[in-house]
Structures are given as C-alpha cells and as structure tokens.
N, C-alpha and C positions, 0 to 999 in steps of 0.2 A: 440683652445678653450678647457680648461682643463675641462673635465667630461661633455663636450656636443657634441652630435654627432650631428649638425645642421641636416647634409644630411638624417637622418634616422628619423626625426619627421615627421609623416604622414602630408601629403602635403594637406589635408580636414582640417586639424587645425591652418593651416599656413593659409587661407583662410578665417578663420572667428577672426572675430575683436574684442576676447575677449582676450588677454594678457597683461601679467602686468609682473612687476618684484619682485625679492623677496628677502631679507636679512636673513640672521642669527641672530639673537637677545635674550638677554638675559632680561626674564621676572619674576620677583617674583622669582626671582635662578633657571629660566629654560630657557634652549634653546627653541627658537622657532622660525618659518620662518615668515614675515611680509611681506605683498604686499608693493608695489609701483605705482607708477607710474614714467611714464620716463621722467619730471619735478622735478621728486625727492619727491612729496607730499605722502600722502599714499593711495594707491588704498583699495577699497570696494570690496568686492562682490558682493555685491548687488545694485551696483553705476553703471551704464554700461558708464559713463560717464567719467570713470579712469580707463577706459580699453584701450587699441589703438591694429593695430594692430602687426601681429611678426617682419613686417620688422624693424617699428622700436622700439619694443622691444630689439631687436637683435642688432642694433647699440648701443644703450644705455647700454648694457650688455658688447660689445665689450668696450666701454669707459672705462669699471670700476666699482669699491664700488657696486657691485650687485653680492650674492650670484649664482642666476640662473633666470631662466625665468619661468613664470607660465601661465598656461589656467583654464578662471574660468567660471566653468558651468554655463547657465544659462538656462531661461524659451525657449529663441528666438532658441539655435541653437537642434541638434536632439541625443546632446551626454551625456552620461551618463560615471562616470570614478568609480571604483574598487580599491579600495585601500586595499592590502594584505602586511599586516606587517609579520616579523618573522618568514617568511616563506623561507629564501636562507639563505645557508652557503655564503659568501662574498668571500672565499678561495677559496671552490672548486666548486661554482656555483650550486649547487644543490639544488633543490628546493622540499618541503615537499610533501609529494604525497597529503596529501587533499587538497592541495594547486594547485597542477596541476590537479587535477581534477576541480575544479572551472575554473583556464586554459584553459582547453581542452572544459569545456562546452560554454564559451564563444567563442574559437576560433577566437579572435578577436585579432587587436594590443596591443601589450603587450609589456611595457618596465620596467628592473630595475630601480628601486628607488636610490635618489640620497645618501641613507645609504649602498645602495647595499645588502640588510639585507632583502628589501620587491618587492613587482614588482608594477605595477600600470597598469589595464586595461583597456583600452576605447573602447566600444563598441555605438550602436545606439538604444536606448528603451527610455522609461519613467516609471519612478517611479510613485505609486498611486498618491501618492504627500510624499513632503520634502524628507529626506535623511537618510540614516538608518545605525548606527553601533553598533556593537556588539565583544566584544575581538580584534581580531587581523585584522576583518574583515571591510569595509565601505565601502556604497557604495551611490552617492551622483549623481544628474542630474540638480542641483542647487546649487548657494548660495556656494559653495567651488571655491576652485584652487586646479590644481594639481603640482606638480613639476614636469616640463620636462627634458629629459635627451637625447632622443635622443637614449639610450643607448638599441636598440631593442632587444627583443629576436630573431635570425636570422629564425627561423621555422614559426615566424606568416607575416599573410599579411594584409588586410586592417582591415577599423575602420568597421564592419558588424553591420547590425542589430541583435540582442540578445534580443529579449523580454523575449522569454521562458526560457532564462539560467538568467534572471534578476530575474522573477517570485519564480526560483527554488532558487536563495542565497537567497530571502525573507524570504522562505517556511524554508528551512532546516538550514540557518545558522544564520537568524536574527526574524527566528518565527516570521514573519509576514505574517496574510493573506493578501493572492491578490483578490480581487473579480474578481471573476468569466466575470463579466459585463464590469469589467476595462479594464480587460485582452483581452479579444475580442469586448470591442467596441458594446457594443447589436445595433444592425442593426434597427437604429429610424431613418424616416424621417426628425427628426432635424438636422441631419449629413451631409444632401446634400443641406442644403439652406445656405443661407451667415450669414454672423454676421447682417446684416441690416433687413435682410427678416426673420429670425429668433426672431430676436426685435419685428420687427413689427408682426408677429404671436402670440409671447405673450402679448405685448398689448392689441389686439385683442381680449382676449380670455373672458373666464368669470373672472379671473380673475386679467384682464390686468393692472384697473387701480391702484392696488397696484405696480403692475411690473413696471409703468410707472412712477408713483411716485418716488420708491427706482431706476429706472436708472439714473431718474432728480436728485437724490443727497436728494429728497425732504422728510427724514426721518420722520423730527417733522412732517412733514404734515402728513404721513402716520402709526401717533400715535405712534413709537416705542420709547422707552426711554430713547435709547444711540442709537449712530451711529455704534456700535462696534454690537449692536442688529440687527439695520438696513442692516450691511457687512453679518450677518448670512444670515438672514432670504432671501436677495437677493440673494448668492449664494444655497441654498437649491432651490430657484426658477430655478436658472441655471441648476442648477443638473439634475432638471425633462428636462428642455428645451432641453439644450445639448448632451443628451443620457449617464449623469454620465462621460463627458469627461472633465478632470482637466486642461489641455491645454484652451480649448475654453471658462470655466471657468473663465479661468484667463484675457485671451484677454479681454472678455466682459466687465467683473468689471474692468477692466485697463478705457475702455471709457466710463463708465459710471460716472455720477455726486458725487457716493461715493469715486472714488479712490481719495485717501491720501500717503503722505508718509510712514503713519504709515504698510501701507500694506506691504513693500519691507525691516521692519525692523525684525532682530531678536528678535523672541519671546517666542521661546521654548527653554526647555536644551538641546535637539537633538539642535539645529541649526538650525532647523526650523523657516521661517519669519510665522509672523504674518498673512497672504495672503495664507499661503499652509497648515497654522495650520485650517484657515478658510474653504477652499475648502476642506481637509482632511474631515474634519468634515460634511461638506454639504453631500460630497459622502457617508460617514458610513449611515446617515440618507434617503437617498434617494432610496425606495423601487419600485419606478415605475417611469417610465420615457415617456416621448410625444411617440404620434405616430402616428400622422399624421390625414390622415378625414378615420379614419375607424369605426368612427361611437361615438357619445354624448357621452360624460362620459368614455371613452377606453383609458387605459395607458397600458405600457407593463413593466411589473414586472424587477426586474433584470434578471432573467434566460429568458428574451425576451418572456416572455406567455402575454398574453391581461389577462388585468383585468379589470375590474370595476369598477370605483371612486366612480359613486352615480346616475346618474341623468338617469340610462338606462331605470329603471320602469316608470316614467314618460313617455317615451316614447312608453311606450307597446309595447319594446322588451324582457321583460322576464316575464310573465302573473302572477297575484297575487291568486296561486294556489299551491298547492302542487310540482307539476310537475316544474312551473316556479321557486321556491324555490331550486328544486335539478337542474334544469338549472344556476342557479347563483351562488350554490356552486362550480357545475362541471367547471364552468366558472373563477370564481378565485383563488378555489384552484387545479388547474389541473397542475401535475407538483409539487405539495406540498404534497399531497398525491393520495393513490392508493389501488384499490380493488384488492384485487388475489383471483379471482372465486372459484378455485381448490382447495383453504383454509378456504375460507369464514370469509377473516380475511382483515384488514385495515391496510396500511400500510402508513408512511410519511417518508418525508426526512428531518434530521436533522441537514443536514450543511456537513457531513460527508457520511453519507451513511442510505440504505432506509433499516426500520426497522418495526417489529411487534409491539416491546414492546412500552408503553405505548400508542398505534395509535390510542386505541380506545375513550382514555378520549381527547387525541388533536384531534380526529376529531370529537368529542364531545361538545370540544370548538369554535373549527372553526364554525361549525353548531349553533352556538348560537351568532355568531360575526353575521351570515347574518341573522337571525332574527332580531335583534336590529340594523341592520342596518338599518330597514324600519322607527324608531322611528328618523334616522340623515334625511333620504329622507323627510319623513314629514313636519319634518321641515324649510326643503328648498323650499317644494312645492311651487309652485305662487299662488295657491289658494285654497279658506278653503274646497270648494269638496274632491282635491286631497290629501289635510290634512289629511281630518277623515279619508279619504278612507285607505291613507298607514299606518295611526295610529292605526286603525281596523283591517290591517293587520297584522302589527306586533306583538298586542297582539293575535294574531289567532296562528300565526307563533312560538312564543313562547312554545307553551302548548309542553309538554314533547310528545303527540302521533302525533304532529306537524313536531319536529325534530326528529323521527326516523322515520317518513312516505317520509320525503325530503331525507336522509341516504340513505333510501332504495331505491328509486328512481335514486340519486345520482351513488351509487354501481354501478349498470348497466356503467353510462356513464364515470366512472374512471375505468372501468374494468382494468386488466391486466391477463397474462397468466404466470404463473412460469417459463417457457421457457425464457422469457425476460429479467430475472433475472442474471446478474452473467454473464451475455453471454464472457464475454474477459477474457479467461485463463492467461490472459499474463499481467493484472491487479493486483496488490497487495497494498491494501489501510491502510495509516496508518493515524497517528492522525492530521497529518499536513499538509499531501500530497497522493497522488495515485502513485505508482511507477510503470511505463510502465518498465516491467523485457527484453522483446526485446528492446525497444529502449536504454533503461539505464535512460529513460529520467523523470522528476517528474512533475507530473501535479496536480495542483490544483481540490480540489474536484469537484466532477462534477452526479448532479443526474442525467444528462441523460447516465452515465453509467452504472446504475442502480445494485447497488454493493449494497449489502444484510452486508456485514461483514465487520470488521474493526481492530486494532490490537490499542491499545490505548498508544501504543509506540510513538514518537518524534524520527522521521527519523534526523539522522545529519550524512553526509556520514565522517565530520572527528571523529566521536564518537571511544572509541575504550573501548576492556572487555582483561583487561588485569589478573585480576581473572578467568573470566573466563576459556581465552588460558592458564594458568598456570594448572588447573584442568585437561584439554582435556591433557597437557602433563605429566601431572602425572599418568594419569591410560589409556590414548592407543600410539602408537608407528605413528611417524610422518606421514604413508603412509597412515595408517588409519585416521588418523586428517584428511588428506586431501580430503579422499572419504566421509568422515561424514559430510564436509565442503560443497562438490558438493552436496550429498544426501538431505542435508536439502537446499539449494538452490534449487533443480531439485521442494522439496516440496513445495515452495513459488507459484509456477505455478498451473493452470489447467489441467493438463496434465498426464495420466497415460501411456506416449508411452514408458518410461524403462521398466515397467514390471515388477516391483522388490518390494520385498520383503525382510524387515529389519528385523533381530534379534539380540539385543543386549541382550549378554548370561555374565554372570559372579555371579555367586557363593557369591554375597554379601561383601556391604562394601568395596566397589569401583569407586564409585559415579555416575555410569550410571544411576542411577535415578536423580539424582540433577542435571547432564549435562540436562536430557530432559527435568524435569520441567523448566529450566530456558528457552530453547530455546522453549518448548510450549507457556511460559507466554510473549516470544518476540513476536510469533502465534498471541496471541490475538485470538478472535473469527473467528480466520483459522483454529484452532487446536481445534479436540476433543479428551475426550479420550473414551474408551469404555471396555467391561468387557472380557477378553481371551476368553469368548465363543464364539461371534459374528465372530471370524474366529476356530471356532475347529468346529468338529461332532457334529451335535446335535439328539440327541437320542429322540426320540417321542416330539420333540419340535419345532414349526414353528412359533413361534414367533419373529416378524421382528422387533418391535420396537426398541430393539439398531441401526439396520441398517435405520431404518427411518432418525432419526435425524444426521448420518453422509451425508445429503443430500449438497454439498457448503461446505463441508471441504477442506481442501488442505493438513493438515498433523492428523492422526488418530494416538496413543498410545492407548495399552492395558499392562499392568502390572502383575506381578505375576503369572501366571498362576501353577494349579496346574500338580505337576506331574503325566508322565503318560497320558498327555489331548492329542489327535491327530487334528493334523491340515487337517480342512475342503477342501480338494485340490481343489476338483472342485469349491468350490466357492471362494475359495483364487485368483483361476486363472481365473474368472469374472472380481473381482472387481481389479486384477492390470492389465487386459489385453483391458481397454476400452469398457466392454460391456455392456448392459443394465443389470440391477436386479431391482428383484422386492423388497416392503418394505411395511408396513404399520405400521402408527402411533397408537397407542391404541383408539383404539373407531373410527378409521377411515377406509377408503376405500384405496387398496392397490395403489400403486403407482409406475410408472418406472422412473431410473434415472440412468443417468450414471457417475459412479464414478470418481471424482480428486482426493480422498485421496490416499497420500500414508502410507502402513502402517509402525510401527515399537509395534514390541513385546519386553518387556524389562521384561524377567524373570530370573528366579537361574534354570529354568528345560525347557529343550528345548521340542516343542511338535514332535511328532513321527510324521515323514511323511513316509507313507507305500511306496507310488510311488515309482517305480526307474528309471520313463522319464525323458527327458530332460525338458518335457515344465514345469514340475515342478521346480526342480532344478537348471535352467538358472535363475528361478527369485529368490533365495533367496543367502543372503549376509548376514553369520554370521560375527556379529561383537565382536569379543573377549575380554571380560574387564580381563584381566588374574591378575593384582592388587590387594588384599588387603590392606586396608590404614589402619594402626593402632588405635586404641582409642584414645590413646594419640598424635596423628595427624590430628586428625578429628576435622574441624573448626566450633565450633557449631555456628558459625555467618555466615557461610556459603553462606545459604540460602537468607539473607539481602542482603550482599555483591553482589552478582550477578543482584537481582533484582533492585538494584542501578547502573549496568551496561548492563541493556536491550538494551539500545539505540543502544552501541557497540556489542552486540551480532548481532542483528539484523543488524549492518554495517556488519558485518563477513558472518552472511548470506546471504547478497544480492550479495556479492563478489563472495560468494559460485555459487551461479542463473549466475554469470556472467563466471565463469570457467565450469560451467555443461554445458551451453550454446556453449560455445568455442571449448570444449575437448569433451562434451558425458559426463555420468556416470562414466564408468568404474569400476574397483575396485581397490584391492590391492592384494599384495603375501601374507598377513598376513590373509588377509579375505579372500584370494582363498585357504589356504592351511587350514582355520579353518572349511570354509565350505564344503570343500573336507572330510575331518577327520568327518565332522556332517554326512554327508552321508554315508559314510562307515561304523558309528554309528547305522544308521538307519536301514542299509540291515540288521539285525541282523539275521533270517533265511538263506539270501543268505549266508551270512557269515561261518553259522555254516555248510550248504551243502557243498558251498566249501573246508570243512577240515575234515566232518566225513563222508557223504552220497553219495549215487550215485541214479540215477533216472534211472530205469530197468525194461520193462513190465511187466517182472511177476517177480518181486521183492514185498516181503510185511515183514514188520516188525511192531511189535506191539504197538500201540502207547502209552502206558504206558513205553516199554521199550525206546523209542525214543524221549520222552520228559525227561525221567530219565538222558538221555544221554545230551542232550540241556541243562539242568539245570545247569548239572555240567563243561559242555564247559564255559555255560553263566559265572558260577562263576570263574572260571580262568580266563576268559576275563576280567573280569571285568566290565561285563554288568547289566545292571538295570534288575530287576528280572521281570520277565512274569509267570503268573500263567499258568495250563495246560490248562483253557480256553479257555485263551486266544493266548495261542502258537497255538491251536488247530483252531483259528480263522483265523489267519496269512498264516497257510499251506492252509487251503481255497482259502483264496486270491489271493496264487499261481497257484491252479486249484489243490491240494490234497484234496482227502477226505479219511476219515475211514469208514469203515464198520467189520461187523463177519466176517471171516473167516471160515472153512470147520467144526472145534469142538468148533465156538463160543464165539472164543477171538476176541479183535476188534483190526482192525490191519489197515494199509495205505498200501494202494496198489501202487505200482510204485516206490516205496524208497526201500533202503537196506542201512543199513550202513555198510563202507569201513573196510575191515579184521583189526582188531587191535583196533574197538571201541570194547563200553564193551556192545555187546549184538552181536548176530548171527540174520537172515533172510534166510529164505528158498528164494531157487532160487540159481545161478549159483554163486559160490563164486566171492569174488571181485577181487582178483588173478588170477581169469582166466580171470576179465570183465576187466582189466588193460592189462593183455598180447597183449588184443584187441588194449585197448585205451591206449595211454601213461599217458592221467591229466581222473585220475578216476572221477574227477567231473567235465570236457569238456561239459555233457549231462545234467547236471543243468538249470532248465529255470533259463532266465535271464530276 
C-alpha cells in the first residue's frame, strides 16, 4: 500500500465508524481532496450516514480509483485533529521548532501529512464550539476529515487527552479566548442529572413553560418570529441549564421538536455549521448558570460565584435596608470586585487582571445596577403591598448618600489584604494568556489569581524580533547576548534568589537604551523605571516615595546617572538579597515589602562603589556596550521597528526564563573581566597605597603633601579627579584620620609614603621598612 502504513494508524480510530475515502481533484484550477464514500457517491461531513467504518474503507481503497482514506470529526466521538502545514522539510524530515513545540505540547499521536511538507495531530479535547484556523495552523473536532497516512512520527504514543495544550493553540496561535467556565466545566448541579431529569427540571421552573414549548418545536406558539429566533433563544436556555456545556447543548436541541436539517449545515466562513454557530453564540451570552435548590432566585456566574437573579428580596433573604443593599452587592459582585483595606482603594477584575484604575467609577456603576434593581423586582412582585414596598425602595436606594452608605458597608465584606495579591512568582500575564514560567505551560486568565499587572503584548511563542537580534549583535559580543537573554528571563519571575545587580555602562550612541526601552515595553506594567537616586547615597533625604511604587515590579531601569553618584550599598544589597524594606507613598503610612525587582542601571558614568567585600561585588554584572554606531548608521525608525516586534522580543524572553531556569544565571568572560577591571576602578586609594604608601605606627605625612601626591598618580592613571575632601573622606573609610602634629601642621598618622615619591615622613625610612618586609605595601588594609 504506497504512502499508507495501515499497521501504525492508532487502533482508537480504527474503531470508531467515521471513515470515508478521498480523491485528488481538480476544482476552479485547484487541486483538492473530495470525500467519498465506498459506493463511489460523495461522502459529507456532516452526513454520518456516508461514513462507514476502516475495515471497509480499507478494502475499497485496496480496489482502487481512491487517493487515500480519511476520518471525519465529529460531535459523537472524543477527538479533535491539528493540522500544521509548512512546517517539515520533506528531504531531510525536520520540522520547524515552533512547530514542535505545538508537538511536544500536545504530546499526542502525531503523523506526516500526505504532502509530507506538514504533520497532522490528534489528540482528545473539545473545542468551545466549531473549528478554528489561522495561517499555517487548524485546528478542528468537527465537520472536517483528516488525511490518514499511517505514516507516524516514531517518538509519539497514544491519542491523550490535551485540553490544556488545545486552550493554549487557541490563546497564542489563533487568538481565541477560551472561557474560563468551558474550560473547567463550572461544577453545576445540572451536570449530574440525565438529559430527561434535566428537561424536566426546566420545565418545572418559573420559567418552564417557555422551555416546554421551544423543546415541543412549538415556536409560533411561543410568539417568536422565525424558528432560527426560537434555535437561539432555546439554546441560550440550555446554556444556563447545562452548566455552559456545548456537547450537552447539542444532544438536547438534536431531541428536541426544533432540530432541522438546517442545524448540521454549513453556515459560516470558518466552516462552521449553523448548530455550533448557534451554540457559540448562546455560550458568549450566558453569564450565570443553574444551580441546583440552593435557595429562589441563585445562579452561579461563570467564575462558579452564586448570584442573584431577582426574586431573593421577596423572600426576606436580603432585608430592605442599608446593610441588606451592601449584602446584595457583596453577594453578586464578589469576585468582580475588591477592597484592599491597607489602600483604602477599590478594586475589580477586567477579564485580564485585578486593577485600581478606574474601580472607582465601575464600582459606582455596579452600585447603581443594584439599586434599580429593586424597580425589575417590583415589578414581578405578586402583589401591590410588595409593589410599593420595593418601589419605595428603590427610590430610597437611589439617592447618591444611599449608595455610598451600601459602598461602605459593602468595603468591609469584599475586604482583601495586599498580601493576596501577586502571590505566584512564577506567574507572568500577558494580553492573551498567563504564562506559568515553571511549567512552560499557558493558562487562560484567571482572577482568582489575583495578578495586579499585565504586559499588553500578544504572547505567540512562533513570534520572532529579528530587528531586534540584529541590534543586540551589533553593539554586544555573543556570550554576552546570551547572559542578557537569561538575565531578562531570570526578570520575568518573582524572584530575587541571584542577587544581581545589572549595569549597563557605555559612553553613548550605542543603543543600550533602545535595547531596554524595547524590552521594558515587552514588560508592560512588570517594568518600572525610576530616578539613579532611589539606589545611590542619599544625603539628608528619606524620602521613599520612588521605592513605594516599585512595590510588584519584576524588572526596575534607572538611566543616566550623574557623575561621581555612589551607590547606596547597603540598601542595594536589601532590595537584590530578598529582604524586607521599608517605603511610603506621599501622604501615606510606611509600608513593608519585599522586593522582585531586579535592577538595571543604564549610564555613560558608572557609580563608585567604596566596598571592597565580596557580598557587594558577587552581585554586580557590568555589561559593556564598547560600540559606537555612527550617525550616519543610526536608524531613525529605529524605535517603530522594534515596537512592531514586541511579540518576538518577548518570545526571546521567555526562552530567556526557560534557559535561566535550566542553567542558573551565570555570567560571561566579557562581563567577568569588565566587572573585574570596574572594581579595580573603584579601589582607587587601595590602588594608589599599593604603589606609593606604606602603613607604619609612627609614620605621619602631611596631608596636603599626600593628596598632592594622589592627584598626580590619579592623573597618570588616568583616574576621574577626587577633590581633597573628598580623598580626605575615603582615607576615613579606611580607618585614617588627620590631625596637628607637634609645630601644627596637619598631618595622617600611620601612612608614610615609599622612598622615591615626591615628599619625605618622619619615622623610619622606607629602605630600612622593606629590608624588613619584601612588598613595602604587604601592611595595607585591605
């Protein structure tokens, strides 16, 4: 059998009775493949009735006049197929790497396609509803065939369940949301009763005999206009019934008095029937779903909360009072929004992630939906007592000291604690998806993760910044690329366990600023930046407010810094060594938190670090831009260009997360021997002892003559100039001080400088203190 391996078609699909056969045909001046059936007529997809099953597919194929064989999805069995074009060289079998990552996330049976150019996946999930493609990519659990070949990939085994790796091609490669609700099924009582006992429950209900009607087919009775109205409106009843499940959706309307053929036909441009265009639709629109006898009027939201429909207050479960007001807020919108005590601020979730801004006027509006609510209960009351009564209400409820009395009330019972906030380091949220950086894996938003920040980037892991990487290899050297690649990965996390401290140093016109703003703006509101003070000395200033607001960052930039600025040691090595610091916001009360930012300083002037311990200098990592890019090189479109390949930066980045992860940090030779040379930089008085001075008890030299001396070492070195204040501050540091001497000159007690500078010191020549010691400056603190 030419280009069929019978023996290696998974033996679950040989089992279920949907095969057909297929030709090669020439349509409109295109190739294309056409079902059969094995009478010769043409098979449907959507016909389960011109399907049979493989065995004799498989003879009628052995006969002849048939391209190959095919399996064509459908609603009944539990499999979904993946169709990846253009992704195999056909020569030497290699297959694109974003391509095996889609692969490898499914893990599932995987065979070449019969162009041998693409592969075909089948795994076990369900789609929201219909079937979704996008470039090279489809992926389809209905209404298609695939092409069989037989032809496996030898590394995979069976057909798995893949819901999560189904979710995630939605998210990143065919930008579809998944709901949240679809995806896990919200756990409703509707779930465990049958299709018959489920019927008859809605029946039953208050609003059964509408339900009753549209199951009997009995549309005109039940006043709608068109039957194609009456398909809606009963599936949207489903929706609530069913728990939002597109399956049990469809069973139902199959036995009920609507189904038509029209239901099983193509009706969208996707390939979508008219039936899953239907059901699509009911589920977008379906905010609350059954839930069983937990009491009159209770449905449960999609994120599974109880809410409220209408009929509670009647019931004099929630009392018509202030207090019952902020009881029925905190009751329907709990989980929508949230108080944070320790801010005194309101916050809600907006599909993406939980936020401050605007919260105040949406939960300003929320608060005005349950006021006017009382004027729909009214309405429905059974009798004109309960009428006035809720209508008296409502106009009570309205009055603007109304709803800030219910707010405030409310406050209390949506509390939260900032603590609860942000809590999963390992969490990184972007516009489409949440990326678990441990697992690798992508999950759909989700507010009970309670994630503060977002990066408004479109995760696509085939994305790629090809601008970008030509920049990075234009102004740093490959070893380096690759620790700047882990480094901004390591920042994607919560986590400050490296310890490190970034400086990227370069003398201008090099493009270390343009590399960062682009990778801040892939950041999104992970990244802040803040002013070169917030890590230098600060001289009579306790002012925390920069450090406030880096409270939930994940990567921190400061820029420019002037020369000459010293870096704040001790609190550099707080905020990368995981400890608490204190902060406070302007006009507020301080606050503790413990830092995730990592930092990076991008100046032309490196700041002076006095220290010469290790625990300082284990955590910093100059990064050298040693480049200048010419003018006439410099791409003033630059800056566009990149921001049109965020996507791909940030694919580079999480590669980055995924090699820090694997390896460690680490560094490089280029940034160990630049950071070695920064330090040696910085010992500037060790330096200059080491080659003119000696440290001797009764040694004193005068310190006018002894900075005279320092000045002009300095300038042969070629050191940045120190005034004699400040040299004079530095010997302190070391444990030197000055004072008069015997006729009045001020002089440093314990120093002499080595026979052959240019000044003399009472005390024992240095000629005789070397006869002693071989390295006349061995007795240098160090």
């Amino acid at each position: 059998m030419s280009g069929i391996d019978v023996e290696k078609i998974h033996h679950e699909l040989k089992a279920s009775p949907g095969w057909i056969l297929w030709k090669h045909e020439t349509r409109s001046g295109k190739k294309t493949k056409v079902p059969y059936q094995v009478n010769g007529s043409r098979a449907k997809t959507d016909d389960p009735k011109t399907w049979t099953s493989f065995e004799e597919v498989l003879i009628a194929y052995e006969a002849g006049g048939y391209s190959g064989l095919g399996y064509v999805f459908n609603a009944r069995d539990p499999f979904c197929g993946v169709d990846i074009d253009h992704c195999r060289d056909p020569k030497t079998g290699m297959i694109e790497p974003w391509a095996e990552v889609i692969i490898k996330q499914f893990n599932s049976y995987t065979e070449i396609s019969p162009s041998e150019t693409g592969v075909h996946i089948l795994a076990k999930g369900k789609l929201p509803a219909g079937g979704r493609k996008k470039g090279n990519v489809e992926i389809y659990d209905s209404g298609r065939f695939f092409t069989m070949t037989g032809n496996a990939l030898d590394h995979r085994g069976g057909i798995r369940p893949a819901q999560q790796a189904i979710n995630n091609l939605l998210i990143t490669h065919l930008k579809k949301e998944v709901s949240t609700c679809t995806e896990r099924l919200c756990s409703s009582p509707g779930l465990s009763l049958s299709d018959s006992e489920l019927i008859q429950k809605a029946i039953q209900s208050k609003n059964g005999d509408n339900f009753h009607r549209l199951y009997q087919g009995q549309w005109k009775e039940a006043a709608y206009r068109s039957q194609s109205e009456a398909d809606q409106a009963f599936c949207n009843l489903l929706a609530f019934w069913t728990g939002r499940d597109p399956v049990r959706i469809d069973s139902i309307f199959r036995q009920s008095g609507l189904m038509r053929q029209k239901w099983d036909v193509k009706h969208h441009g996707d390939g979508r029937t008219y039936g899953q265009g239907t059901i699509e639709k009911a589920l977008a629109n379906c905010s609350e779903i059954y839930s069983g006898k937990q009491g009159n009027g209770m449905a449960l939201s999609k994120d599974g909360q109880k809410v409220d429909i209408g009929d509670k207050v009647d019931k004099g479960d929630y009392h018509l009072t202030e207090l019952g007001n902020a009881e029925r807020f905190a009751g329907k919108y709990r989980g929508q929004v949230a108080f944070v005590t320790a801010w005194g601020k309101w916050m809600f979730y907006d599909g993406t992630r939980w936020t401050t801004k605007g919260a105040e006027s949406q939960v300003r509006h929320l608060s005005h939906k349950v006021a006017k609510s009382f004027y729909h209960l009214a309405a429905e009351a059974v009798d004109k007592n309960a009428t006035d009564r809720l209508a008296k209400w409502a106009a009570t409820s309205s009055r603007s000291s109304a709803i800030t009395a219910m707010l405030k009330e409310a406050s209390a019972m949506l509390a939260i604690e900032p603590e609860r906030l942000d809590t999963n380091p390992w969490l990184f949220n972007c516009e489409n998806c949440t990326i678990n950086l441990k697992t690798g894996s992508l999950q759909p938003h989700d507010r009970n993760d309670f994630i503060t920040k977002i990066t408004p980037v479109f995760f696509n892991p085939e994305a790629t910044a090809p601008t970008f990487l030509k920049v990075l290899q234009t102004c740093l050297a490959e070893d380096v690329i690759e620790f700047v690649q882990r480094f901004f990965g390591y920042c994607m996390a919560g986590t400050t366990k490296e310890q490190c401290l970034s400086i990227w140093y370069g003398t201008g016109q090099n493009s270390k600023s343009t590399v960062l703003n682009a990778v801040q703006a892939a950041f999104g509101e992970y990244a802040q930046t803040t002013r070169p003070e917030t890590f230098m000395v600060r001289y009579n200033n306790t002012n925390t407010s920069d450090l406030a607001k880096l409270r939930g960052a994940r990567l921190v930039t400061a820029a420019e810094g002037e020369d000459g600025q010293r870096l704040a040691e001790s609190s550099v090595k707080q905020m990368t060594g995981g400890e608490q610091i204190q902060a406070r916001a302007l006009y507020q009360d301080f606050f503790e938190f413990t830092p995730e930012f990592k930092i990076i300083l991008c100046t032309n002037h490196k700041p002076i670090i006095r220290g010469t311990d290790y625990a300082i200098w284990r955590r910093i990592r100059l990064i050298p831009f040693t480049v200048t890019i010419p003018l006439d090189q410099q791409d003033k479109d630059l800056a566009e260009k990149l921001k049109a390949e965020l996507p791909g930066i940030l694919t580079w980045v999480v590669a980055g997360a995924a090699k820090w992860l694997q390896n460690g940090l680490g560094t490089s030779e280029k940034i160990q021997a630049a950071t070695h040379d920064y330090q040696s930089e910085q010992n500037i008085i060790q330096n200059f002892f080491d080659a003119n001075c000696v440290e001797m008890p009764d040694a004193t030299v005068g310190a006018t003559d002894l900075f005279r001396n320092f000045d002009q070492w300095r300038k042969d070195e070629g050191h940045r100039k120190v005034t004699q204040t400040k040299f004079g501050n530095m010997l302190g540091d070391l444990g030197f001080h000055k004072d008069r001497n015997t006729i009045g000159r001020k002089v440093y007690f314990g120093i002499g400088l080595i026979s052959g500078a240019n000044d003399t010191f009472s005390g024992p020549n240095c000629s005789d203190y070397s006869a002693k010691t071989p390295n006349c400056s061995e007795r240098i603190i160090q």
